[in-house]
C-alpha positions as CSV (number, residue, x, y, z in Angstrom):
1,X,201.4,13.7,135.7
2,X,202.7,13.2,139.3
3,X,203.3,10.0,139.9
4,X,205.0,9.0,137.0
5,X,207.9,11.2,137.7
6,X,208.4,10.0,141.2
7,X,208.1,6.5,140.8
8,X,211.0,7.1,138.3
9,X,212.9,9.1,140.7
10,X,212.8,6.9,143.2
11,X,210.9,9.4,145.6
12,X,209.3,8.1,148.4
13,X,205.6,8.7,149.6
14,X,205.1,11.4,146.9
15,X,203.1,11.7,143.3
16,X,199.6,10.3,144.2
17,X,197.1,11.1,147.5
18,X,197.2,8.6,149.7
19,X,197.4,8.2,153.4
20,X,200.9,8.6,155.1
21,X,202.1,10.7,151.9
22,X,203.2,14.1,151.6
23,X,200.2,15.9,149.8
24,X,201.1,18.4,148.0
25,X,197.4,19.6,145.6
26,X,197.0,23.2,143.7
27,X,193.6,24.0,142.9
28,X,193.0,26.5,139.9
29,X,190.7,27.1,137.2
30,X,192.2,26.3,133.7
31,X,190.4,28.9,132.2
32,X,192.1,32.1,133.9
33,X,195.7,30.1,134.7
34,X,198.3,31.9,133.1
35,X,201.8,32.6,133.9
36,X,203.2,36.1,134.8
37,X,207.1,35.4,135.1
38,X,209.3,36.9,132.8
39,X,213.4,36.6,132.7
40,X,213.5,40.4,133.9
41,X,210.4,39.9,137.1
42,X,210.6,36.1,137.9
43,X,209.1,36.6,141.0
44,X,205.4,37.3,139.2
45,X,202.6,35.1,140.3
46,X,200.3,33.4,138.1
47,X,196.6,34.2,138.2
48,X,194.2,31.2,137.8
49,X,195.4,29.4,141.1
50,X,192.8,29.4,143.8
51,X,194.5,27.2,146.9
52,X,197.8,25.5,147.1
53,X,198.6,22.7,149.5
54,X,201.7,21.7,150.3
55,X,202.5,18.6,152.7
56,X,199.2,18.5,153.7
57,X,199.2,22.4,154.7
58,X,197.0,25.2,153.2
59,X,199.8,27.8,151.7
60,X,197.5,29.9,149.3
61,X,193.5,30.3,150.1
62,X,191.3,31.9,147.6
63,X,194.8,33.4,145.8
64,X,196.1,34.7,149.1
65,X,199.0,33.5,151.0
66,X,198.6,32.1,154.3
67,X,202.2,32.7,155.7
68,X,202.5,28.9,156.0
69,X,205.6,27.6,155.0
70,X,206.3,23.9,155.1
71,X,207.4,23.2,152.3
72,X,211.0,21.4,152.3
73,X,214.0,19.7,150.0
74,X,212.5,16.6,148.4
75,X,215.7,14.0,148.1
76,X,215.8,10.5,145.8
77,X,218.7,7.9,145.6
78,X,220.9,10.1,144.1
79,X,221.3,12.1,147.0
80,X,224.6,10.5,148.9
81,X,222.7,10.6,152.2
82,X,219.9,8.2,150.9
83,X,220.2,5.1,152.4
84,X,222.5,2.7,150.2
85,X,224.9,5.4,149.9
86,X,222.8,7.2,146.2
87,X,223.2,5.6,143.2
88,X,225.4,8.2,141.6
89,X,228.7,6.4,143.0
């Protein structure tokens, strides 16, 4: 579910746990997830998620936000900065 879809982007150190990658984990309970967003309040959470992680830092604890914020833009090789030049030429 994760790992597929990086390996076939071409991103780097991300889609499985392992050390020296970017961990990035959400821990919920797949009997209360459920989503909240509609098209008129996207910014609605969704219930069910217990602790997010994101690089490796704890962002939501027990359903609570932790101010944390290290999140950041996640680039492949069609990005013209990635090394090569991207492979959208």
């Amino acid at each position: 579910m994760t790992s597929f879809p990086a390996t076939n982007l071409g991103i780097k150190g991300r889609g499985v746990l392992r050390d020296g990658y970017y961990a990035d984990v959400v821990v919920f309970d797949p009997a209360k997830i459920q989503d909240h967003a509609t098209f008129e309040k996207p910014q609605q959470l969704s219930t069910g998620v217990r602790d997010v992680f994101i690089n490796g830092t704890q962002v939501l604890k027990n359903g609570e936000h932790t101010g944390a914020k290290p999140g950041r833009f996640v680039r492949g090789p069609g990005w013209a900065g990635w090394p090569g030049g991207g492979a959208c030429k």
